[in-house]
PANU-507946 format. One record per residue (C-alpha): z, x, y; residue in three letters. Coordinates in Angstrom, 1 decimal. Example, Ala and Ser with C-alpha at 12.3 -4.5 7.8 and 13.67 -1.06 7.14 Angstrom:
// PANU-507946
R      w      u      v residu
R    7.8   12.3   -4.5    ALA
R    7.1   13.7   -1.1    SER
// end
This chain:
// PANU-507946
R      w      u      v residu
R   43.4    3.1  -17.4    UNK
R   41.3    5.0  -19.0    UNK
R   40.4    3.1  -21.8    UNK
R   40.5   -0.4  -19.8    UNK
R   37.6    1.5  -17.8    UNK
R   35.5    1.7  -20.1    UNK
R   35.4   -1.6  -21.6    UNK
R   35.1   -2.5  -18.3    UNK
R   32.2   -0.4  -17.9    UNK
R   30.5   -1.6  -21.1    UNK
R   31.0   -5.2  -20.3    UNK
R   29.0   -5.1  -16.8    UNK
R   26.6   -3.0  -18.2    UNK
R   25.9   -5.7  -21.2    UNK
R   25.5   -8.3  -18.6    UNK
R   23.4   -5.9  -16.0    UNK
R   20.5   -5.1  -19.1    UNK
R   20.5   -9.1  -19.2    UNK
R   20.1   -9.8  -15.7    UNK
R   17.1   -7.0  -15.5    UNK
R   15.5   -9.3  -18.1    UNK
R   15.2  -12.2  -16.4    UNK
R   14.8  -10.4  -13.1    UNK
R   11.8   -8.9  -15.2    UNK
R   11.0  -12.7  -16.3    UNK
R   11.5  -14.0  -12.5    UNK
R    8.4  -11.7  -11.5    UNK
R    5.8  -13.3  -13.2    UNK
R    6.1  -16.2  -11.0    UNK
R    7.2  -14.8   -8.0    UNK
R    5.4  -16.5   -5.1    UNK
R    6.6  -19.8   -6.6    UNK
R   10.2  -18.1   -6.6    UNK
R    9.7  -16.8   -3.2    UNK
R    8.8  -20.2   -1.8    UNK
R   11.0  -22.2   -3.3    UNK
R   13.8  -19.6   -2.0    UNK
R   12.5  -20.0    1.7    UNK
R   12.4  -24.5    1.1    UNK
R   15.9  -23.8   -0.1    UNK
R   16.8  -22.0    3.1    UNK
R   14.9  -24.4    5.3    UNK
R   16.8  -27.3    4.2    UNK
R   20.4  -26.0    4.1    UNK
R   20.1  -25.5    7.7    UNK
R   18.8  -28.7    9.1    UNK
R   21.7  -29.0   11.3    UNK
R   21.7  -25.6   12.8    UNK
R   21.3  -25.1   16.4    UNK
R   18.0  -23.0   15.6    UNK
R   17.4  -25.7   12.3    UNK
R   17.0  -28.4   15.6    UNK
R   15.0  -26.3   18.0    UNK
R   12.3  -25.5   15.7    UNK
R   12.2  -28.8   13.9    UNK
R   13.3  -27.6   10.1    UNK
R   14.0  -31.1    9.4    UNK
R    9.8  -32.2    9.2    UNK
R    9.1  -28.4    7.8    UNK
R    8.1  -29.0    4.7    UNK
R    6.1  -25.9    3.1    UNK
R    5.7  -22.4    3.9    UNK
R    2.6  -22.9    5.8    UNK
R    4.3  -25.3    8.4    UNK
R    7.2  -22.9    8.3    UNK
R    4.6  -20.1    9.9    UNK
R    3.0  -22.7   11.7    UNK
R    6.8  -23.7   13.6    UNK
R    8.8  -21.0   13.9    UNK
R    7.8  -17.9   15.9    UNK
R    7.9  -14.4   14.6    UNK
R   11.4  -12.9   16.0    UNK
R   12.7   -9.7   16.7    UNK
R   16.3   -8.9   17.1    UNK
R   16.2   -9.3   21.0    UNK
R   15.5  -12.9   20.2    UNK
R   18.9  -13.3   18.5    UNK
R   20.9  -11.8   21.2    UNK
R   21.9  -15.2   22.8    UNK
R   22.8  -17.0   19.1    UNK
R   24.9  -13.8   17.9    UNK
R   27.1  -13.7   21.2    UNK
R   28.4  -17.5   20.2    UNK
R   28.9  -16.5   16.4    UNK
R   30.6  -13.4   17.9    UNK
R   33.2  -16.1   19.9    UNK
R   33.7  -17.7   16.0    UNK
R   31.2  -20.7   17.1    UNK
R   29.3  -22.2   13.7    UNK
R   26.5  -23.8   12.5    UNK
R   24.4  -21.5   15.3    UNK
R   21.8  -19.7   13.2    UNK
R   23.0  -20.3    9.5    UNK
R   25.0  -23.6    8.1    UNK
R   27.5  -20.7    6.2    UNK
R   30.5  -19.0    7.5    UNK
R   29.6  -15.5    8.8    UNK
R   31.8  -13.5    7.1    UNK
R   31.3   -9.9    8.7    UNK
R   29.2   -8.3   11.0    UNK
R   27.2   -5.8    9.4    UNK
R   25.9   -2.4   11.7    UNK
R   22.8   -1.4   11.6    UNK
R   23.2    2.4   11.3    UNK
R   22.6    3.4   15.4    UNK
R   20.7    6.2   14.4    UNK
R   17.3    5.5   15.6    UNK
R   18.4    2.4   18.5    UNK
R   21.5    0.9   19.5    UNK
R   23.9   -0.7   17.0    UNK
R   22.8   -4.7   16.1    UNK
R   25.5   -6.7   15.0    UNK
R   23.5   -8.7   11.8    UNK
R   25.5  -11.8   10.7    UNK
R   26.5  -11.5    6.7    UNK
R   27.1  -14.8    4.9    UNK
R   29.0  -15.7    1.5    UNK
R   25.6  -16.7    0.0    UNK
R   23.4  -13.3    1.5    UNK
R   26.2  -10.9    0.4    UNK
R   26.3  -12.2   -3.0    UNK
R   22.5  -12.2   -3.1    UNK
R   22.6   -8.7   -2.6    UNK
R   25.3   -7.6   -4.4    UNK
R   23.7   -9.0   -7.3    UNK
R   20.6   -7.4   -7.4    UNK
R   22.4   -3.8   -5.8    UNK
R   24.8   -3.9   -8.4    UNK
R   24.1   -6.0  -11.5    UNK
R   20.0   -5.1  -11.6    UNK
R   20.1   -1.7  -10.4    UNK
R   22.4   -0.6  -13.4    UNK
R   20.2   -2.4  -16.0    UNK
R   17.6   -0.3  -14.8    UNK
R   19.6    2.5  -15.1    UNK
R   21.5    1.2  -18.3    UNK
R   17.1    0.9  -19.5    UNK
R   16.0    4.1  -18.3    UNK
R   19.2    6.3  -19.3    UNK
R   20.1    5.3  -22.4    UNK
R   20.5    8.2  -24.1    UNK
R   22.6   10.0  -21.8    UNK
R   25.0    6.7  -20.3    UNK
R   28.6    7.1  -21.2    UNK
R   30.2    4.1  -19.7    UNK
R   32.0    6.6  -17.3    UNK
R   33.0    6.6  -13.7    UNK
R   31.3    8.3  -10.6    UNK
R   31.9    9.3   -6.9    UNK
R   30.5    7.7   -4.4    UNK
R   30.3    8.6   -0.9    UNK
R   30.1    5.0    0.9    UNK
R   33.3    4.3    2.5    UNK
R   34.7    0.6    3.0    UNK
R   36.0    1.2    6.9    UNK
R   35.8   -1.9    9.6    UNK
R   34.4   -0.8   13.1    UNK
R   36.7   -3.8   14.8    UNK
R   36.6   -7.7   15.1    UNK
R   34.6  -10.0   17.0    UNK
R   36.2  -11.8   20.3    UNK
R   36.1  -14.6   17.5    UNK
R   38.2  -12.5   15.3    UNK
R   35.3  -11.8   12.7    UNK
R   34.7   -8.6   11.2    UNK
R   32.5   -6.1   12.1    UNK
R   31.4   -2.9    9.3    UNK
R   28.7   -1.4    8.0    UNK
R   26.8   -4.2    5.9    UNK
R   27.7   -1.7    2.8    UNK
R   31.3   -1.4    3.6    UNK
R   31.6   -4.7    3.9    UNK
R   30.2   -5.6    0.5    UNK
R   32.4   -2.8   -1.1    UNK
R   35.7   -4.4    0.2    UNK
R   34.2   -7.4   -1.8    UNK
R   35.4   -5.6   -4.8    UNK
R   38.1   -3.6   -4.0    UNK
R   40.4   -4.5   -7.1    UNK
R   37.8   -2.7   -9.2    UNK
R   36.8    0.7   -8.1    UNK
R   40.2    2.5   -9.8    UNK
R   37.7    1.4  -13.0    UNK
R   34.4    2.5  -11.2    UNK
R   34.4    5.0   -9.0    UNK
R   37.1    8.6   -8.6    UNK
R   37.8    8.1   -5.4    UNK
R   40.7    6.7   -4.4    UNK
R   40.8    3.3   -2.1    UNK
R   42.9    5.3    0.6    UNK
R   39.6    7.5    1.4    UNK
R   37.3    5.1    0.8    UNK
R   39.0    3.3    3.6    UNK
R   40.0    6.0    5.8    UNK
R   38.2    6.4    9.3    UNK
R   39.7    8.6   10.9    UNK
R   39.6   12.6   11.0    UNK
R   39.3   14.1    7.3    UNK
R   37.5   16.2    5.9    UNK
R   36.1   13.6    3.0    UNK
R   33.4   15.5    1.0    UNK
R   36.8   17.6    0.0    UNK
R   38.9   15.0   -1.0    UNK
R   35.8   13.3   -3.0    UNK
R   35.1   16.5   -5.0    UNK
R   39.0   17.1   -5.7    UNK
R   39.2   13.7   -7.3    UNK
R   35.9   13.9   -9.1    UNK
R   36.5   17.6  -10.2    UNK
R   39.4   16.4  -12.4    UNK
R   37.5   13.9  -14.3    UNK
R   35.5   15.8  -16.5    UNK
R   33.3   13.1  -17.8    UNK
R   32.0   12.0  -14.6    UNK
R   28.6   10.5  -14.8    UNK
R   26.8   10.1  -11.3    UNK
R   27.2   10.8   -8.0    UNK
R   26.2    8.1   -5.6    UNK
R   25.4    7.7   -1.7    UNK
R   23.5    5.9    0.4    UNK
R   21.3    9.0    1.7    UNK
R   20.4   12.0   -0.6    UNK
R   21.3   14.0    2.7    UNK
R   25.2   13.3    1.8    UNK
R   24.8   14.5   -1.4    UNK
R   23.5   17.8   -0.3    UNK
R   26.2   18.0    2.1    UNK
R   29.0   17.0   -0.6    UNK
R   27.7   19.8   -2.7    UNK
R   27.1   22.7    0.1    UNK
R   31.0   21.7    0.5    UNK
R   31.6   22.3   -3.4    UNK
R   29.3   25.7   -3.2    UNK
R   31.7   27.1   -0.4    UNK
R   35.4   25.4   -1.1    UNK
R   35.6   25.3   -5.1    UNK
R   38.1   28.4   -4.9    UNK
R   40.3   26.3   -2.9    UNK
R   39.2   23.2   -5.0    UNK
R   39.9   24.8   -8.5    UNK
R   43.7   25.9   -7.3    UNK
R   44.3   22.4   -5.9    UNK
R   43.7   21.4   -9.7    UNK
R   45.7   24.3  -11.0    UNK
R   48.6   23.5   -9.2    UNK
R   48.4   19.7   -8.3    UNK
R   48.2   19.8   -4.7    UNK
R   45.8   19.1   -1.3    UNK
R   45.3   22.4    0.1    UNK
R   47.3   22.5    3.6    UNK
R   44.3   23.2    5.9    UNK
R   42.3   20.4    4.6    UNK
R   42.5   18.5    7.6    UNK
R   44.6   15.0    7.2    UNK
R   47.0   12.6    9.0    UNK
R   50.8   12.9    7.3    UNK
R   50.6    9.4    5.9    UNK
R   47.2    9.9    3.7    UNK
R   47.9   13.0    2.7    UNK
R   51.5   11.7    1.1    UNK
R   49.6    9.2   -0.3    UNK
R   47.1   10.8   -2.0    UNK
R   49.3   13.6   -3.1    UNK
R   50.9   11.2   -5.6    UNK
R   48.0   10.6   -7.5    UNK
R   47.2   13.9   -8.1    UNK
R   48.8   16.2  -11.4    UNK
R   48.7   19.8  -12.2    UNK
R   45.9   20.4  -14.5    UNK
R   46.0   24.2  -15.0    UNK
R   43.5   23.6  -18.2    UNK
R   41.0   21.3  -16.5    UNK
R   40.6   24.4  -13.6    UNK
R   40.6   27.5  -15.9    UNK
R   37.3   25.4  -17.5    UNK
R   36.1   25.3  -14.0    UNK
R   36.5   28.4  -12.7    UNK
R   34.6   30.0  -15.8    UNK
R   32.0   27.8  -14.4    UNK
R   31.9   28.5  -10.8    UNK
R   32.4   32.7  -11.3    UNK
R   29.0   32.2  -13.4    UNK
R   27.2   31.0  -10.7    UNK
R   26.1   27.7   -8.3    UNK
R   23.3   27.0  -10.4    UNK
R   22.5   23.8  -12.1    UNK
R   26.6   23.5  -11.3    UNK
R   26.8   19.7  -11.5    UNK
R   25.8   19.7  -15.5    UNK
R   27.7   22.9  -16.5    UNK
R   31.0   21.4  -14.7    UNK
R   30.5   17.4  -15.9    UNK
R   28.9   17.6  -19.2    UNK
R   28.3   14.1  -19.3    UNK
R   26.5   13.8  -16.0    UNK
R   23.3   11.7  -16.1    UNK
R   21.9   10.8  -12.2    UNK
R   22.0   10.6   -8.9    UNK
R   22.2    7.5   -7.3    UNK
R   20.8    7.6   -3.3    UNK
R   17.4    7.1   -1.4    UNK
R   15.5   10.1   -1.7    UNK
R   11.7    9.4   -0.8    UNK
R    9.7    9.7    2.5    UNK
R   12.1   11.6    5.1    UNK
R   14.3   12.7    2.9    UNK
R   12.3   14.8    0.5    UNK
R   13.4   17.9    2.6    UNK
R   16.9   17.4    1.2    UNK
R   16.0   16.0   -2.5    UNK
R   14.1   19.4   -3.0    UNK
R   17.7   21.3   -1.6    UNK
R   19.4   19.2   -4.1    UNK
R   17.8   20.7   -7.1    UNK
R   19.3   24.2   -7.1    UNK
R   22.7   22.3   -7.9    UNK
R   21.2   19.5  -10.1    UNK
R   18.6   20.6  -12.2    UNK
R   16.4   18.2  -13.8    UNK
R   18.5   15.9  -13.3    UNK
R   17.0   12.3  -12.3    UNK
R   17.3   11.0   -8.6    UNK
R   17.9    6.6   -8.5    UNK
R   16.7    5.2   -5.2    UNK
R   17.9    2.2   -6.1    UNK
R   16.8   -0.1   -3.7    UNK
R   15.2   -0.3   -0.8    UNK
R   17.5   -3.0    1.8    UNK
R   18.9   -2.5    5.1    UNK
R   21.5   -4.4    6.8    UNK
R   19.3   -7.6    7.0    UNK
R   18.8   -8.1    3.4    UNK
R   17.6   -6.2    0.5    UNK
R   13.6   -5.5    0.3    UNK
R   12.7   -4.1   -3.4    UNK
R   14.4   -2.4   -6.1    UNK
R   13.3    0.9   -8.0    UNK
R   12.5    0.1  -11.3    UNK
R   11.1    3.0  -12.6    UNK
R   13.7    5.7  -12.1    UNK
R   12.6    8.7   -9.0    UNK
R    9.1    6.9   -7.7    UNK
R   10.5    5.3   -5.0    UNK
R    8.6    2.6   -4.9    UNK
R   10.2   -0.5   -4.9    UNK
R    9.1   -4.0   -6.7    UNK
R    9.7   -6.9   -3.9    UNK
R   12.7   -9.1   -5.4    UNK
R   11.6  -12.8   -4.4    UNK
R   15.0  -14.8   -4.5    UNK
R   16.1  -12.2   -2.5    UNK
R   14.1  -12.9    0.9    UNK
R   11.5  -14.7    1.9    UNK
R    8.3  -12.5    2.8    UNK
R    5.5  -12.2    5.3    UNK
R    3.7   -8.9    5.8    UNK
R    1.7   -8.1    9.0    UNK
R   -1.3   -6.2    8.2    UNK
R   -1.0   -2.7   10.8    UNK
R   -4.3   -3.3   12.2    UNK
R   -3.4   -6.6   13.4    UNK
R    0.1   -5.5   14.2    UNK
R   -0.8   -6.0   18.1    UNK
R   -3.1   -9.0   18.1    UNK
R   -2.1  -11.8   20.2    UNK
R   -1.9  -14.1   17.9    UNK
R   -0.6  -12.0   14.3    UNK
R   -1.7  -13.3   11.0    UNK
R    1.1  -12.9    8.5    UNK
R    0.7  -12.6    4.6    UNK
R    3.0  -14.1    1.9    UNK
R    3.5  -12.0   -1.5    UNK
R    0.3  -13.3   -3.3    UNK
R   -1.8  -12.5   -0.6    UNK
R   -1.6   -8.4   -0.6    UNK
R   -4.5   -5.9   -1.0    UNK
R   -3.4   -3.1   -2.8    UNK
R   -3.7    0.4   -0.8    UNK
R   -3.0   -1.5    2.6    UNK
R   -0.4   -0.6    5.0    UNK
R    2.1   -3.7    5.9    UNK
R    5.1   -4.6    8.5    UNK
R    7.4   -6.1    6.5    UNK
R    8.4   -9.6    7.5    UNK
R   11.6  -11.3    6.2    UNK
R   13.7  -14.7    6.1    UNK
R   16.8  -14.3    4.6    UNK
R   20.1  -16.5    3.8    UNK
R   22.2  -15.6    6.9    UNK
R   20.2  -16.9    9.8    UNK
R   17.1  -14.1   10.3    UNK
R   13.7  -16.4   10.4    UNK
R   10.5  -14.7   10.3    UNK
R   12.3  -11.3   11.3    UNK
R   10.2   -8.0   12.0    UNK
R   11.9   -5.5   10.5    UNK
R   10.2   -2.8   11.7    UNK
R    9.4   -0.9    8.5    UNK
R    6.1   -0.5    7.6    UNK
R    5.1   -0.4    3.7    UNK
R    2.1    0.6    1.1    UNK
R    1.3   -1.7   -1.6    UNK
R    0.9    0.3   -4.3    UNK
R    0.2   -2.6   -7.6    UNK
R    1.9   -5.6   -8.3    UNK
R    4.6   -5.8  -10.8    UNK
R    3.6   -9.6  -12.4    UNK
R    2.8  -11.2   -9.3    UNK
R    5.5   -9.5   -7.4    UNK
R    4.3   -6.3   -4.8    UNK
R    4.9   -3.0   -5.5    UNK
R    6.2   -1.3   -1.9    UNK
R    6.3    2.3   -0.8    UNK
R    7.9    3.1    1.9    UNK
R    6.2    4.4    4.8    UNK
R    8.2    4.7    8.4    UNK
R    9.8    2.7   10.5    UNK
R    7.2    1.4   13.5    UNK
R    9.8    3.1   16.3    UNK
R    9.5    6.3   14.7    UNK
R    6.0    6.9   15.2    UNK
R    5.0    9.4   17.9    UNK
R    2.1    7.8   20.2    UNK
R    1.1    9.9   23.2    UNK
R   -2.4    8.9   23.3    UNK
R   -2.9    6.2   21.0    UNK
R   -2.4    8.7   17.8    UNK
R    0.2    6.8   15.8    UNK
R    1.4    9.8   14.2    UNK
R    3.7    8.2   11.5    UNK
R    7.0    9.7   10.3    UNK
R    5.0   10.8    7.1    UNK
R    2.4   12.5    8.8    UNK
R    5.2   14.7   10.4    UNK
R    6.8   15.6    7.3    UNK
R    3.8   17.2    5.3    UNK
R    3.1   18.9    8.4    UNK
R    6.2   20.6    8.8    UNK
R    6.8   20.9    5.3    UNK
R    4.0   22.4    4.6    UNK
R    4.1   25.0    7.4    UNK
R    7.2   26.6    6.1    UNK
R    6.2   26.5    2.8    UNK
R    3.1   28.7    4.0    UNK
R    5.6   30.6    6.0    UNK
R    8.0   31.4    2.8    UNK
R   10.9   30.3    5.0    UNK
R   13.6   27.6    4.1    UNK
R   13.5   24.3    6.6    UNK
R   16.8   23.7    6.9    UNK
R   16.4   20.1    9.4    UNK
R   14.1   18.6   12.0    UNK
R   13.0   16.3   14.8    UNK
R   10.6   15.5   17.1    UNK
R   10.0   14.4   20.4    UNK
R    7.2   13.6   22.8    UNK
R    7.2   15.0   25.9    UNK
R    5.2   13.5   28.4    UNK
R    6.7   15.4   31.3    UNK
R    3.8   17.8   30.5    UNK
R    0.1   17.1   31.3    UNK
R   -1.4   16.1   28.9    UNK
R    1.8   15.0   27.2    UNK
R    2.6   17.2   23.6    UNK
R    5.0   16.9   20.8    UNK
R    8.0   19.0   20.8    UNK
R    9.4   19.9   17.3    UNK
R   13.2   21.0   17.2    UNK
R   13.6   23.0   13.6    UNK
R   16.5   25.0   12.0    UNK
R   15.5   27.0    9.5    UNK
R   17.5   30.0    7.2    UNK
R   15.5   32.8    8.6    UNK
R   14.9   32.0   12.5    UNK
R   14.3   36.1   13.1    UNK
R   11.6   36.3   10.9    UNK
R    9.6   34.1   12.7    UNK
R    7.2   34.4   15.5    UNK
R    6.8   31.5   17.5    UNK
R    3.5   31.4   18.4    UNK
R    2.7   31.8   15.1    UNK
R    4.3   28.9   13.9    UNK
R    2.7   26.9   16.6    UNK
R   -0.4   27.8   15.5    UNK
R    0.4   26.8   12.0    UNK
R    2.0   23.8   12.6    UNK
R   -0.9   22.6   15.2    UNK
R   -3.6   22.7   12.2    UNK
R   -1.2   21.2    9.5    UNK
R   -0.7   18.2   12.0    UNK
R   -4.5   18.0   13.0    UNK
R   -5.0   17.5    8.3    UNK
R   -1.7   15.1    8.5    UNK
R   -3.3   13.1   11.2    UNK
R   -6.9   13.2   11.9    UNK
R   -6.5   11.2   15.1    UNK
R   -4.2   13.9   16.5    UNK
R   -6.8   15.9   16.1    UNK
R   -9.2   13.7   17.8    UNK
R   -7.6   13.6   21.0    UNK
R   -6.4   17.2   20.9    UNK
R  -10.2   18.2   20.6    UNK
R  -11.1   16.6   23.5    UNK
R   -7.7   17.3   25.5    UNK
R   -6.0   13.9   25.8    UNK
R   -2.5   15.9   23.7    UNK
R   -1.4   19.3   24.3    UNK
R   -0.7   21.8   21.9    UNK
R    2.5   21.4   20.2    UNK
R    5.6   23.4   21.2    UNK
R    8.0   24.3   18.9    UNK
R   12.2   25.3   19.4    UNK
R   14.1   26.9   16.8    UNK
R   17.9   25.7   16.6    UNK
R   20.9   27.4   16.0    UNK
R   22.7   27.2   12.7    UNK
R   24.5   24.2   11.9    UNK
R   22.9   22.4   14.9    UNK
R   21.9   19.6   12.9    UNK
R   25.4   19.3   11.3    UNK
R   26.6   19.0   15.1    UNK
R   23.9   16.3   15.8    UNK
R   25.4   14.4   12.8    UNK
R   28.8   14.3   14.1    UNK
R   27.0   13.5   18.1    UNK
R   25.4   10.4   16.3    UNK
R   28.7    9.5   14.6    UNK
R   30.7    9.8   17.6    UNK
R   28.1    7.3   19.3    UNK
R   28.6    4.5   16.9    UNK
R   26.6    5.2   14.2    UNK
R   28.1    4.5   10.6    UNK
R   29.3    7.6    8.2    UNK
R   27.5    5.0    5.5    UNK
R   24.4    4.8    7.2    UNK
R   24.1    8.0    9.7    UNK
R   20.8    9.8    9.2    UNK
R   19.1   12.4   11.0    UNK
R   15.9   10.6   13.2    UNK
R   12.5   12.0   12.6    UNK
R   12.1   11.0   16.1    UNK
R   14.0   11.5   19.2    UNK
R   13.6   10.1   22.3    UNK
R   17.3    9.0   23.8    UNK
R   18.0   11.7   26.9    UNK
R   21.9   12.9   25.4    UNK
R   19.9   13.7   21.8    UNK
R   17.4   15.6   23.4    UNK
R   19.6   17.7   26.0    UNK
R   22.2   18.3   23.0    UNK
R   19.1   20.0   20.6    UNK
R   17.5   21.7   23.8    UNK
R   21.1   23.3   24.3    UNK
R   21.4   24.5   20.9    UNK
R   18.2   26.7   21.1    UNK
R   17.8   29.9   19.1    UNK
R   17.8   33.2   20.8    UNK
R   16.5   35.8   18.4    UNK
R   18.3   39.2   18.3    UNK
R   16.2   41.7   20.1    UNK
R   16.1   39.3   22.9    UNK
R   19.6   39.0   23.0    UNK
R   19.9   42.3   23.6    UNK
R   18.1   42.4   26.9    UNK
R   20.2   39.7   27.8    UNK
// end
């Protein structure tokens, strides 16, 4: 198999470098791309019950388009999705939904976002075939046509009361290619489809641990990958003797049924763990390379909110490159990286169609929208999309940075998502502005951040921002003086904060220290309330009442007062 992988391997490769070419190509006319992709999605659903009621049949450029069809949230699809749900067609899209995809539940309730043939191949293409020619591009040198482990899982939540399937929109385009990732990825299928109790990061690193020519590890969240490898700092002794003796180490927890399966796949491989252990008794140190020689990246997002966990990352990795690969959620895919760690992501214009809200016009009554063409570099957008699977002129809730332009294509950073600003007093403190300040506060304070969130709390008068932190070292710390530290690196992060905190309109800001492993505990909370294992993330914000009560009961009491107690 091993030999069948790697032609495999090469082939898709050959064909990915192509496709980045023309891809390349395709941006030097891409507002002619991008509208011809919207006319093309106009007139393939005529016939649609929301074709009819906004009269796509006399739309005939994007300009009419804007002028017909209202801007939409999801709230506005409610109604339409509860008929494709009962297995009605022809509702919002002319295409068969296939699944359901989630949307991750971590910072709102879970949307059910209809996936068609033509929208999951869209993306799969440009996630799969365009991302590795950049990679194929940028890592030449160091590629090796081998396999890697990947932490996505391919698990269905349930059906519809139409008998449709509902997933995580990555789960469900993994299952699209299930008879290929023996050649691909370590993992087997059985875990990849498992949802029930396991403990997964294990069984990953097991199977990856044996193939000594691994080349990446991917995931959707860099967080995953700093929890994979926390969980090969503290279980490789019971890792490297699985090897050694070709067997799944009875307290790793797992129902009878996957564990029998699972245990046939695996071999004693007393050679492959002495090489290991010489590895792991040296240290945890740059571990990744010294155990898979042939390691080249890291596939996962890793800018804006997660920069707290990339910079955890590196004591395992080294200089090893991060991909962020693209930048998509479950309603279609937004950019793709193209130069390897920047995280900023060239808009891909037969992907979606586009229209960007400026953010000081956000609120107006009536909101002017601009198409890809029409972008000031430096400005600050909501991103607007249309895409192939019945979304029109969707608000997506991210806002965005236009950094350049790629041909005529826009270069996006990501910024924050609009529901996880703070705004007590018209402040807008964006998710950005939060993490330099808390960053940079325990830099000052030579302490390690372990996790955080926010919330405001306008039970107070005036109402303040309450920041929930877990850190290495919570004794060392004196609270006040944190405070008072993190109140001046918020009033630099946000100079409207510190506006309104001059003249008394926001409180000073109050900060809890958490218990260890709180926010591996909130992780789980989330999971258990529908959010995906692909998608789940730790909010910047909090707000829901269960979220907050669960981190306020997870407070740190230092020692000494302990004591007293």
């Amino acid at each position: 198999m091993k030999l069948l992988s790697k032609v495999m391997l090469y082939t898709f490769s050959k064909v990915a470098k192509r496709y980045k070419n023309a891809f390349e190509k395709d941006l030097e006319y891409a507002d002619q791309r991008n509208n011809q992709l919207l006319m093309d999605i106009i007139r393939k659903n005529i016939g649609t019950v929301y074709g009819k009621k906004y009269g796509f049949q006399s739309i005939d450029s994007p300009q009419k388009f804007k002028d017909s069809v209202p801007l939409t949230v999801y709230d506005d699809y409610k109604c339409y999705i509860e008929r494709m749900a009962e297995g009605k067609d022809n509702i919002l899209t002319s295409e068969k939904v296939e699944y359901f995809g989630t949307s991750s539940g971590t910072t709102g309730s879970q949307k059910l976002i209809p996936t068609t043939e033509s929208s999951r191949k869209s993306i799969s293409a440009y996630m799969g075939l365009l991302t590795q020619g950049v990679l194929c591009e940028n890592l030449s040198k160091s590629w090796s046509y081998g396999r890697g482990l990947n932490l996505m899982n391919m698990t269905v939540s349930g059906k519809t009361q139409g008998g449709i399937t509902i997933s995580a929109g990555t789960a469900g385009g993994m299952r699209s290619m299930e008879k290929m990732i023996p050649y691909i990825w370590t993992s087997p299928v059985e875990i990849l489809k498992h949802d029930g109790k396991a403990d997964i990061n294990y069984i990953h690193l097991l199977f990856a641990l044996m193939e000594k020519d691994l080349m990446y590890i991917g995931a959707p969240f860099i967080s995953s990958v700093l929890d994979l490898l926390r969980c090969l700092e503290n279980k490789w002794p019971d890792l490297v003797k699985d090897i050694e003796l070709g067997t799944i180490n009875s307290r790793i927890e797992l129902d009878e049924e996957l564990r029998n399966k699972l245990q046939k796949k695996i071999r004693p491989n007393p050679k492959r763990a002495s090489e290991l252990k010489k590895e792991f008794t040296s240290g945890i140190e740059h571990i990744v390379t010294r155990i898979w020689p042939k390691f080249a990246f890291i596939w996962s997002v890793a800018g804006a909110g997660f920069k707290v966990y990339h910079e955890k990352v590196k004591k395992y990795i080294s200089d090893i490159p991060v991909y962020n690969g693209a930048y998509a959620a479950t309603e279609g895919l937004i950019g793709i990286e193209l130069e390897l760690g920047k995280a900023i992501y060239v808009a891909a214009p037969n992907s979606v169609y586009y229209e960007f809200i400026r953010i000081d016009e956000s609120d107006n009554q009536k909101i002017p929208t601009y198409s890809i063409d029409e972008l000031k570099v430096g400005e600050k957008y909501e991103v607007v999309i249309t895409n192939r699977a019945g979304f029109y002129r969707y608000r997506l809730g991210d806002v965005v940075k236009v950094t350049g332009y790629r041909g005529k294509s826009p270069e996006l950073e990501f910024l924050y998502r609009k529901n996880q600003l703070i705004n007590i007093y018209s402040e807008k403190t964006s998710e950005q502005a939060i993490h330099q300040a808390i960053v940079e506060t325990f830099k000052d304070l030579r302490v390690e951040l372990v996790d955080y969130t926010v919330m405001a709390d306008i039970n107070v008068s005036p109402g303040r921002y309450v920041f929930f932190v877990e850190v290495n070292d919570a004794d060392s710390l004196d609270k006040l003086e944190v405070e008072k530290i993190l109140e001046s690196k918020l009033c630099i992060a946000n100079p409207r904060y510190d506006h309104f905190r001059k003249v008394m309109k926001i409180s000073h800001a109050s900060l809890e220290l958490l218990k260890p492993q709180t926010f591996n505990s909130f992780k789980n909370l989330l999971l258990s309330n529908g959010a995906s294992r692909n998608q789940v993330k730790i909010p910047r914000v909090v707000s829901k009442d269960y979220l907050v009560e669960f981190l306020k009961s997870n407070t740190y009491k230092k020692s000494e007062e302990l004591c007293t107690l």
